[in-house]
C-alpha positions in Angstrom: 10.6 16.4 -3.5 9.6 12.8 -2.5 6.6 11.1 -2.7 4.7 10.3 0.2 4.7 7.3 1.9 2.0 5.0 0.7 1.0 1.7 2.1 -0.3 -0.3 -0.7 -1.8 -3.9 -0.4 -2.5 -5.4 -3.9 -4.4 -8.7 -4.3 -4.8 -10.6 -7.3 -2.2 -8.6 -9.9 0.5 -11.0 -10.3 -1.5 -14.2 -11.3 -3.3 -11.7 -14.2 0.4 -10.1 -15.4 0.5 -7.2 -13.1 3.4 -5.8 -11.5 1.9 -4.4 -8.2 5.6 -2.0 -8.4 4.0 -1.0 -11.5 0.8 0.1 -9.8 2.6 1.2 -6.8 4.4 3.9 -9.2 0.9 4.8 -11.1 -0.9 5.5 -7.4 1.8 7.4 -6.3 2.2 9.7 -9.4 -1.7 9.9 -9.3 -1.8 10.9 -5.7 1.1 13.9 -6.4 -0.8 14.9 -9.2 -3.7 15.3 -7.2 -2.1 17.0 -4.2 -2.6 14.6 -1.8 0.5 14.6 0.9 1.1 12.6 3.8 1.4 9.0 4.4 -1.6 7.2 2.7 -3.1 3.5 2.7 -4.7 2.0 -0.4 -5.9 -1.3 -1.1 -6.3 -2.7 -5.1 -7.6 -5.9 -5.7 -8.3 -8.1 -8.8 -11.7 -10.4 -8.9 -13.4 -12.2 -10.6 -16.7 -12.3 -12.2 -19.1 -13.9 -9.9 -17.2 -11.5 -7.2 -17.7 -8.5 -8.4 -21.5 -9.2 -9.8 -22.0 -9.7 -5.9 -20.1 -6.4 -4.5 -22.2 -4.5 -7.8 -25.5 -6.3 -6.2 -24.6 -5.2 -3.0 -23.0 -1.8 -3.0 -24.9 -0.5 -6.1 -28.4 -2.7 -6.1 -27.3 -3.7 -10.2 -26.8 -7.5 -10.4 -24.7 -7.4 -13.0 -20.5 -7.5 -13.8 -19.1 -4.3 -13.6 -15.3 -3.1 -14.5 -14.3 -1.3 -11.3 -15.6 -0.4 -8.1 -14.2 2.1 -5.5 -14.8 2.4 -1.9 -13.9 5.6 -0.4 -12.8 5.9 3.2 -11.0 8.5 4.1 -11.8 11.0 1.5 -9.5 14.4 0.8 -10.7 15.7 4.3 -7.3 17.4 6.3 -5.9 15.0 8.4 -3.8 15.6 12.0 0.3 15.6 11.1 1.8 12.2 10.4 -1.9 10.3 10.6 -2.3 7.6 7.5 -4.7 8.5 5.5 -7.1 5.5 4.6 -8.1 6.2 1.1 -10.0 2.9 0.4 -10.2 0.0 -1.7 -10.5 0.3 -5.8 -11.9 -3.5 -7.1 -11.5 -4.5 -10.5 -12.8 -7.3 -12.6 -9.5 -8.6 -14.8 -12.3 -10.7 -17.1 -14.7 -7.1 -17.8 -10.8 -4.9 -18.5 -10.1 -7.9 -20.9 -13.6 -7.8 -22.8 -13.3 -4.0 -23.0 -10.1 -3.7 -23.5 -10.9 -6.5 -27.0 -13.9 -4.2 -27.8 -12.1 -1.0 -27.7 -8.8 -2.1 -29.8 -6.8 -1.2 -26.8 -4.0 -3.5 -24.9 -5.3 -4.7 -21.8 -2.4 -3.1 -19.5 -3.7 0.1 -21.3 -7.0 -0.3 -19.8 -6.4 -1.9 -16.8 -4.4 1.4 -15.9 -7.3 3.1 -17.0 -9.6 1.7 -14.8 -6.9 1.8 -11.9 -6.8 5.9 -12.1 -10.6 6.0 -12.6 -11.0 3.5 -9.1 -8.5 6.1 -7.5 -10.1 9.4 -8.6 -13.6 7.9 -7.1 -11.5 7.6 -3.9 -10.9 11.0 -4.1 -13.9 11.9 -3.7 -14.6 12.4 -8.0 -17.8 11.5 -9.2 -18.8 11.4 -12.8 -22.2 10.5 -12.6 -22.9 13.9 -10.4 -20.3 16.1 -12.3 -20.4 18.0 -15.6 -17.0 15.8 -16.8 -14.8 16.7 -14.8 -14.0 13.3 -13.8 -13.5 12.2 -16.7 -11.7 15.0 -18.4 -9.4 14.6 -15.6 -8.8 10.7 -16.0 -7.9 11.3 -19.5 -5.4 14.2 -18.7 -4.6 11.5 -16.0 -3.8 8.7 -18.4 -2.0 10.8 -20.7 1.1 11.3 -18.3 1.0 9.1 -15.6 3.3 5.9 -15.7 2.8 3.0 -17.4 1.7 -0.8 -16.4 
């Protein structure tokens, strides 16, 4: 079985050490894992501080730096044959996966890909602040087996 098509636009990755290949490989592999068939978009984009404190401040009313933010088009929702599905856009703040990744004794490509499936599961319509862990239990069963950066 092949993977389904996906049309990725990465921003930001390859001045920070990133391979977007690398990422391409971990969306897909998330995305069979998940179920999700058909031809998909997806955006992933690397910011900076002062970047993502404004989208926090204006998607989430906190005016503050967070890791990774996710924003959902297109949802799970069936699709007509042969449509593109328009997942969204997962936002991450290289700066916040470095200070996290120092505090948690973990290598930064370790938690970048961390925050990469947890952005991606959000776009999938997962949601750990409403669930009982699920989320969360997933990611790590998630990041146990899916590829590498």
């Amino acid at each position: 079985m092949s993977a389904a098509p996906l049309d990725l636009e990465v921003e930001g990755a390859e001045e920070h050490g990133i391979d977007p290949g690398a990422l391409r490989e971990l969306a897909l592999a998330l995305l069979a894992a998940e179920g999700v068939e058909g031809p998909s978009a997806l955006g992933i984009a690397f910011v900076g501080e002062t970047e993502m404190r404004a989208l926090n401040a204006e998607h989430r009313d906190l005016d503050e730096v967070t890791d990774v933010l996710a924003f959902p088009m297109d949802g799970v929702d069936e699709l007509p044959p042969g449509l593109e599905r328009q997942l969204g856009d997962v936002v991450i703040c290289f700066a916040q996966a470095e200070r996290q990744a120092g505090e948690a004794g973990v290598e930064l490509r370790a938690e970048v890909r961390t925050l990469v499936v947890h952005g991606l599961l959000h776009l999938l319509g997962r949601d750990h602040e409403a669930d009982a862990g699920e989320m969360l239990a997933r990611q790590d069963e998630l990041t146990a087996v899916l590829p590498e950066l």
